[in-house]
C-alpha positions as CSV (number, residue, x, y, z in Angstrom):
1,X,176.5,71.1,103.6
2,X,179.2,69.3,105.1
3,X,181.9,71.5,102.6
4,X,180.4,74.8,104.5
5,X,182.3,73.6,107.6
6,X,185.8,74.1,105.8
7,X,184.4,76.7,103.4
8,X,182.5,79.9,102.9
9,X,182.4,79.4,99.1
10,X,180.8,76.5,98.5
11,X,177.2,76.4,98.9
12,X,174.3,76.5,98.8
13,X,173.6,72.7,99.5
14,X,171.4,70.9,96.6
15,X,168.2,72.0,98.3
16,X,169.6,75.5,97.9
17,X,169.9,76.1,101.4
18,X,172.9,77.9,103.2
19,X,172.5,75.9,106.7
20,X,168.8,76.7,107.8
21,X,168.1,79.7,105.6
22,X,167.5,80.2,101.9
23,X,165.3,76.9,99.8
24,X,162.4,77.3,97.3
25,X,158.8,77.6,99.4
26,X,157.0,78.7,95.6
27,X,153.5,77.1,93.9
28,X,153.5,74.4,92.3
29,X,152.9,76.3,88.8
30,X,156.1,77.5,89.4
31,X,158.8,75.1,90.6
32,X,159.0,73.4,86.9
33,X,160.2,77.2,85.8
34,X,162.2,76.8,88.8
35,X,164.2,73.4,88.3
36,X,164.7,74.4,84.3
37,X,166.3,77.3,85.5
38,X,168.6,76.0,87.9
39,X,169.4,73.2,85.4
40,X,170.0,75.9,82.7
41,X,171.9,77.6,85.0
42,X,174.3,74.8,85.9
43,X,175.2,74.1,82.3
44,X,175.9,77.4,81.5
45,X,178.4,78.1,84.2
46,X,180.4,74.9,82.3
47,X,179.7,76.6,79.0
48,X,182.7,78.9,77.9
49,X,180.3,80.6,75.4
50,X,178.3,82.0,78.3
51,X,181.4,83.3,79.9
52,X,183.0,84.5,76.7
53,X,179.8,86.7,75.9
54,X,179.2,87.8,79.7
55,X,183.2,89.0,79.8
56,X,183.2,91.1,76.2
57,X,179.5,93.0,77.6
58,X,181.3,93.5,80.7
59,X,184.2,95.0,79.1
60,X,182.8,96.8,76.3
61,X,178.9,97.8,77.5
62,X,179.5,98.1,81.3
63,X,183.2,99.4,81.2
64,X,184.4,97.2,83.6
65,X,186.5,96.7,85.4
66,X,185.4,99.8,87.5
67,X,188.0,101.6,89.6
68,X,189.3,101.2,92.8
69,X,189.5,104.6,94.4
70,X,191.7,105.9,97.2
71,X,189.7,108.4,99.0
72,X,192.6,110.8,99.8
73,X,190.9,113.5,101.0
74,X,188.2,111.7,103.4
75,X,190.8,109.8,104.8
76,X,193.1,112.9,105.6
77,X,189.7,114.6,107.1
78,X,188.8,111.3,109.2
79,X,192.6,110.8,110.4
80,X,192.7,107.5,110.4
81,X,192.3,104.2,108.3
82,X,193.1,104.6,104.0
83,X,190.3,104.2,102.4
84,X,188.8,102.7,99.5
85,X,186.3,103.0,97.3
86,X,185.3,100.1,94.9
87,X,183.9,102.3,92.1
88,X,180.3,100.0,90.6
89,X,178.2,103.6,90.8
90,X,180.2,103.7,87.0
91,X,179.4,101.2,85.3
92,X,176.9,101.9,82.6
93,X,173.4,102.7,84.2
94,X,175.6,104.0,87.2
95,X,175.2,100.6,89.6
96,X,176.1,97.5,90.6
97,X,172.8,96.0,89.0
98,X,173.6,95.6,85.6
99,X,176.5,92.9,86.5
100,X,174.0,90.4,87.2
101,X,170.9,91.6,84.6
102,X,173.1,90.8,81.9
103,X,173.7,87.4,83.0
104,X,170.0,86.6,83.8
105,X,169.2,88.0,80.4
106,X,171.9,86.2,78.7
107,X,170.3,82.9,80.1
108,X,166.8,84.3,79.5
109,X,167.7,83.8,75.9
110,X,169.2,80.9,75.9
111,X,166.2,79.8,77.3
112,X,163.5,81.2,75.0
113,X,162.2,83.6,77.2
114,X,161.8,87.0,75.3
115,X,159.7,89.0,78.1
116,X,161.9,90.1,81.2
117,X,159.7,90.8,84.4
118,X,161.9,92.8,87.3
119,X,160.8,94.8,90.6
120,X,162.3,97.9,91.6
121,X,163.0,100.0,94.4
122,X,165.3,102.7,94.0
123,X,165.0,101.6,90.3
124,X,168.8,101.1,89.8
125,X,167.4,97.3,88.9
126,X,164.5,98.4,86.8
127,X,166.9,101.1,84.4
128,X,169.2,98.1,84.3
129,X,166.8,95.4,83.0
130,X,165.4,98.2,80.4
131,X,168.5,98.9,79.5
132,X,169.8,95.4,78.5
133,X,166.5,94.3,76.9
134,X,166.4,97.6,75.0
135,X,169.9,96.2,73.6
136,X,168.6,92.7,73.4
137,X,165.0,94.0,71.9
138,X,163.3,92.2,74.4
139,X,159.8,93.3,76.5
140,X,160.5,94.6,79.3
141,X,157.9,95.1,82.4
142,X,159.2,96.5,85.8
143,X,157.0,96.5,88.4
144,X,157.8,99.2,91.1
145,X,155.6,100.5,94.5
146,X,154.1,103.6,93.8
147,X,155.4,105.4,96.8
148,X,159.2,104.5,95.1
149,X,157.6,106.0,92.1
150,X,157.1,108.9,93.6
151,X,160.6,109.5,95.0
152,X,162.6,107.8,92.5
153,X,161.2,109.6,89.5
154,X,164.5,110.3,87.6
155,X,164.7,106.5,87.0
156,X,161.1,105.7,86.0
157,X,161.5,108.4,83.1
158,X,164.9,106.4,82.4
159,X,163.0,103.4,82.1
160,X,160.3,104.7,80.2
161,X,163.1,106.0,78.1
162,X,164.4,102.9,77.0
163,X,160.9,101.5,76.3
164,X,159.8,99.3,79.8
165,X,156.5,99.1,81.0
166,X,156.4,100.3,84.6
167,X,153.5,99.5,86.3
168,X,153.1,101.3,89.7
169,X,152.0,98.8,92.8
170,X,149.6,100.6,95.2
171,X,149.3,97.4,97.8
172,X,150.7,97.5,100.9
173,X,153.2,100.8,101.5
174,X,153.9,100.5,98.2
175,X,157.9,99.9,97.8
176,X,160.1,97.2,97.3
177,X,158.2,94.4,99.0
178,X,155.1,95.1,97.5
179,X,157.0,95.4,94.0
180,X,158.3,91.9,94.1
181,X,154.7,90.4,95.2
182,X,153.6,91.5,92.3
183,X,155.7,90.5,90.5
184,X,155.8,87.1,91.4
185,X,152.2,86.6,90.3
186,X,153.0,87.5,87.3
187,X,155.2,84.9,86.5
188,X,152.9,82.6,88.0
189,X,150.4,83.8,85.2
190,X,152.8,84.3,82.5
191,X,155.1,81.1,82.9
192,X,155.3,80.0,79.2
193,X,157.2,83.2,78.0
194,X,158.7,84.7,80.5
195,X,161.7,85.6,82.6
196,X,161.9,86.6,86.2
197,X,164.8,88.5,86.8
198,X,165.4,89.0,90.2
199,X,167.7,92.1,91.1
200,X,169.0,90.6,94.5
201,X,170.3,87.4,96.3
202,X,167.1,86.7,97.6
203,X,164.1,84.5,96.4
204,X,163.8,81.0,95.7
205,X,166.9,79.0,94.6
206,X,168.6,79.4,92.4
207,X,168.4,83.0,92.7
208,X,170.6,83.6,95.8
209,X,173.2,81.8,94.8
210,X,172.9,82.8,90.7
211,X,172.6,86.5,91.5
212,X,176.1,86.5,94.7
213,X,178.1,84.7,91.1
214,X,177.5,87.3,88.6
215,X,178.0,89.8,90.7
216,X,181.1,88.4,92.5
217,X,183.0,90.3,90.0
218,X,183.1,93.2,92.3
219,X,185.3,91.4,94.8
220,X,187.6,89.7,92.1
221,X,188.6,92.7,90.8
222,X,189.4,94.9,94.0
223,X,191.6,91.2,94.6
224,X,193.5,92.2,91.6
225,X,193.3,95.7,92.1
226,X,194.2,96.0,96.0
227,X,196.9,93.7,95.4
228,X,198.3,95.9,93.0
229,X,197.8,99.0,95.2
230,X,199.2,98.0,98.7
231,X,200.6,94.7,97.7
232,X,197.9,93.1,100.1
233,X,194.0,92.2,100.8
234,X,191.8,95.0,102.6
235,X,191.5,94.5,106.7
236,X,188.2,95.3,105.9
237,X,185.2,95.5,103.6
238,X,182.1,97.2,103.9
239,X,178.6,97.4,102.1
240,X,175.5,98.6,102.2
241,X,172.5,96.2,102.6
242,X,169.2,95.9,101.3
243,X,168.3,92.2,100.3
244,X,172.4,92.2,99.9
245,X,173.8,91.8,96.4
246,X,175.9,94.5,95.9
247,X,177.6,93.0,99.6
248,X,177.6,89.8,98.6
249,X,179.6,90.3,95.3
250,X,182.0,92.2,97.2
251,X,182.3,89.7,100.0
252,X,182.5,86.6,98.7
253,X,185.8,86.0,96.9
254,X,187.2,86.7,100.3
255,X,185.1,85.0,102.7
256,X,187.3,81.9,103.1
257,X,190.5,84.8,104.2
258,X,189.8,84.9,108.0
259,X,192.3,88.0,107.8
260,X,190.1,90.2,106.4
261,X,186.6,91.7,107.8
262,X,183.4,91.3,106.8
263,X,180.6,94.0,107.5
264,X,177.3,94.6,106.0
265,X,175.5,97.4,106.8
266,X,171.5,97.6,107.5
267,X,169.2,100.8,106.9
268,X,168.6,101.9,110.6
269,X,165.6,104.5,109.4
270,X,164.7,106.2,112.4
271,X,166.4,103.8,114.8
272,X,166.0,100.2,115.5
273,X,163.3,100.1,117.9
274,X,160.1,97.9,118.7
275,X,158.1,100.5,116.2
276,X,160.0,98.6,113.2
277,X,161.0,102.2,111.6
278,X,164.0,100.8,110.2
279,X,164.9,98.1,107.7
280,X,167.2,96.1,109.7
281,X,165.9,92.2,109.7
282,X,169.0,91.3,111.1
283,X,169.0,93.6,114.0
284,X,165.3,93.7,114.4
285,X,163.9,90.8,113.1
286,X,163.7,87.1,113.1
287,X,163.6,83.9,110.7
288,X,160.9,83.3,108.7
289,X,159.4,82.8,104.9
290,X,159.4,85.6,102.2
291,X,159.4,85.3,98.5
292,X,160.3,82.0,98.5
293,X,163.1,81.6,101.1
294,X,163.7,81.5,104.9
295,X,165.7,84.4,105.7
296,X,165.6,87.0,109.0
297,X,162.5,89.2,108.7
298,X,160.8,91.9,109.9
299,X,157.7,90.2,111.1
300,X,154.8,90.8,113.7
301,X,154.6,88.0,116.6
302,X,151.9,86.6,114.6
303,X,154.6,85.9,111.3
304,X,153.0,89.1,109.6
305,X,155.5,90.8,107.6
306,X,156.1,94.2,108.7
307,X,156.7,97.7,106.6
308,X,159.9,98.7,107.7
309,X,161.1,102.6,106.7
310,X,164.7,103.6,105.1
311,X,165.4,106.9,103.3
312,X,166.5,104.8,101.0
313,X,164.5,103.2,98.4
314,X,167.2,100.2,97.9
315,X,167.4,98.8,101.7
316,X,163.4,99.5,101.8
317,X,162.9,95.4,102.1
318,X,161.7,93.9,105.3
319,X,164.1,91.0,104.5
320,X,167.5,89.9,103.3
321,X,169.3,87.3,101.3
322,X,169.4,84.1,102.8
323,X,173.6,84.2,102.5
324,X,173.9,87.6,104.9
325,X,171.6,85.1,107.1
326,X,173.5,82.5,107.3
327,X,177.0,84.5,107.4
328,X,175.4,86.7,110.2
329,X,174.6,82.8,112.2
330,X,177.8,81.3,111.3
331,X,179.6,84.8,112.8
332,X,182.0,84.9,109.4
333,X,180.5,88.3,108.9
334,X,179.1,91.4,111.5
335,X,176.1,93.3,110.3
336,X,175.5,96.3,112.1
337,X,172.2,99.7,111.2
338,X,173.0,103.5,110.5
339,X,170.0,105.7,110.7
340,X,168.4,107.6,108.1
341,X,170.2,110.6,109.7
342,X,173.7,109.2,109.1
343,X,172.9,108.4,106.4
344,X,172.4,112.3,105.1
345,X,175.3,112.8,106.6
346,X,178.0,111.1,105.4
347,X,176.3,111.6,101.8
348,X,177.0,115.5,102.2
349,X,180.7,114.6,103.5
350,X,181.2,112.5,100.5
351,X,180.2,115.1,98.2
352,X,182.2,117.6,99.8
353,X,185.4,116.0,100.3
354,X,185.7,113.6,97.0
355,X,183.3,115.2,94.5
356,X,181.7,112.0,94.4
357,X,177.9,112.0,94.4
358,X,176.9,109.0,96.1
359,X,173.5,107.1,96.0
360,X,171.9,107.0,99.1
361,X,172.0,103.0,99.9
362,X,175.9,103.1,99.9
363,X,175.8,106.5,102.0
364,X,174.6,103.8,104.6
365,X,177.7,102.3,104.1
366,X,179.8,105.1,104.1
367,X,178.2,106.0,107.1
368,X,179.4,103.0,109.0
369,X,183.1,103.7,107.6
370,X,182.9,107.7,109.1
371,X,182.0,106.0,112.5
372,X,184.9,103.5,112.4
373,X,188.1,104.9,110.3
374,X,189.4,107.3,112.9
375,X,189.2,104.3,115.3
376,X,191.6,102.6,113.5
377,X,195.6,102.6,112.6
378,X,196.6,104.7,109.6
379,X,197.9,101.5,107.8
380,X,194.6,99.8,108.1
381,X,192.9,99.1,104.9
382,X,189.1,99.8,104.4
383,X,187.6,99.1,100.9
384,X,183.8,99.6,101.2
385,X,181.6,99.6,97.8
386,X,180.5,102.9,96.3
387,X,177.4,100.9,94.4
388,X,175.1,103.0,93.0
389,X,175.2,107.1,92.1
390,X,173.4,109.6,94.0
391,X,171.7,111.3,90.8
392,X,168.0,109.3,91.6
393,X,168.6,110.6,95.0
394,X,168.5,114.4,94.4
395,X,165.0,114.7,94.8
396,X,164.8,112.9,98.4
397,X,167.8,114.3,99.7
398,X,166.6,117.8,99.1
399,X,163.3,117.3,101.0
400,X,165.4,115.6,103.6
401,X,167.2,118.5,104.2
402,X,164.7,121.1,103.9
403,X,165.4,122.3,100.4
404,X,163.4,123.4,97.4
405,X,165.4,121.9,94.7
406,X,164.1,124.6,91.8
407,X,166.5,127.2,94.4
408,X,168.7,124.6,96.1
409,X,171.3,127.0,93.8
């Protein structure tokens, strides 16, 4: 990875590592699924037909490019740096996710694969998936932990909906990690037909890397967009992580422009203490394997994964991409945990001072930005990435705050 040491945007090596972190640790059954799709992968991103046919669903299905919002109002209030907010919770299925499902899905067909597996945890992934193989009339399983069942409701109806099979996982605590267990053997049963779509930069390679390209969209556009706003890049850029996609598509188009910031923000739960009731592998944890790649863990001194807690469904993963590892070694980016609390928090201020009804994984972000912008000059420049709606969130939120929902009126 000699070309890291001059750049952030090359990578990963051709062992699909960035430095020490990331690889492919998978069975045997599955590393020829593996190498066909990294070689399937590679052609397409030198086939303008892919590209051509990724841009027009974009466009037309998603409705991108999504806005870049100055938050007038919440920057008056927090009297200090402008603020931005990189619009993704409107795209069509109201998140980020659907930027890379339709490239998987795209090269799941090229491929011959006609039945999409996906795991789930706030279901943003899961409705995405169902959505573009109900266009594509493709089969559609999404497995999902049965306690994220429970509080993310609104989405497994959506799914249902639009005709998946969602198949509740009752192992471990039953969320995110659990999901993608599961779903991992099924692909090791099921290799002849099927396509793993994987809704983060995490996994073995090529994932990481396959999933930070298609959605690197995000940060292209606010390029174009801040440009055309202030005439320059943001100081600063902020995201919510979970296993780190939605960050990773914002950060990387600017990773090699030492000018501007880079900060990823981890679900702190109920604080980042030696009881692991939080989600923050990089604050809490330490390197080791997961679903096929070495990343920074939450992890017992023995190597047992831990649980982890976040309010939030989406950074309810013991783990992260093996990118955010590597940029958190390297120091090109700062990763920093808001609490469950904060959380709550800055999604009531949201709602109260834009009329914007954020999801709770980028009210983590937000978060971070309340605790920071009145810090800062008035001509500094914060874009952080509003990546997901808050509608799935109702439920939680209400029992958060100690309302019944049927009176919340």
């Amino acid at each position: 990875m000699d070309d890291l040491l001059n750049s952030y945007s090359v990578g990963p090596d051709e062992n699909g590592r960035f430095g020490k972190f990331g690889g492919r640790f998978v069975s045997e059954t599955l590393m020829p699924l593996i190498l066909e799709l990294e070689a399937q992968y590679k052609q397409a991103q030198k086939d303008d037909t892919f590209w051509v046919e990724m841009s027009d669903l974009l466009k037309n299905y998603v409705g991108r490019p999504s806005p870049l919002y100055y938050a007038e109002r919440l920057t008056k209030f927090l009297a200090g740096a402008k603020i931005y907010m990189k619009r993704d919770e409107l795209n069509h299925t109201g998140a980020h996710k659907i930027n890379n499902v339709l490239g998987q899905i795209i090269l799941a067909r090229r491929m011959g694969k006609f039945r999409i597996i996906a795991e789930t945890g706030a279901g943003q992934h899961g409705v995405a998936t169902a959505t573009v193989c109900a266009k594509f009339g493709l089969k559609c399983v999404v497995y999902m932990g049965s306690h994220d069942v429970e509080r993310q409701a609104p989405n497994v109806f959506r799914m249902r909906l639009l005709g998946a099979e969602v198949i509740p996982v009752k192992s471990g605590r039953g969320t995110l990690k659990d999901a993608m267990n599961d779903a991992l053997r099924d692909w090791v049963t099921n290799v002849r037909d099927t396509f793993y779509c994987i809704g983060t930069v995490a996994g073995p390679h090529p994932y990481p890397a396959m999933v930070r390209d298609f959605q690197s969209v995000i940060g292209r556009e606010v390029k174009e967009q801040i440009n055309k706003a202030e005439g320059r890049y943001p100081d600063t850029l902020i995201a919510a992580i979970g296993g780190g996609s939605n960050a990773m598509g914002l950060f990387f188009p600017f990773l090699d422009d030492p000018s501007v910031s880079v900060i990823g923000v981890e679900a702190g739960g109920k604080g980042v203490n030696e009881a692991m009731e939080h989600c923050a592998s990089l604050s809490g944890g330490r390197p080791g394997v997961l679903h096929g790649n070495r990343t920074y863990l939450l992890q017992d001194k023995d190597g047992q994964i831990l649980e982890g807690h976040s309010i939030s469904a989406g950074l309810d993963y013991p783990g992260i991409g093996p990118e955010h590892a590597w940029l958190h070694d390297t120091g090109r980016a700062k990763y920093v945990s808001i609490t469950d609390k904060q959380a709550l928090s800055a999604f009531q201020l949201c709602c109260q001072q834009e009329g914007i009804i954020p999801a709770l994984e980028p009210a983590h972000a937000l978060a971070y930005v309340v605790e920071i912008a009145p810090k800062l000059p008035k001509d500094h420049l914060i874009c952080m990435n509003m990546c997901g709606r808050g509608d799935k969130d109702i439920f939680t939120v209400a029992h958060a705050l100690g309302m019944d929902i049927s009176t919340a009126g």
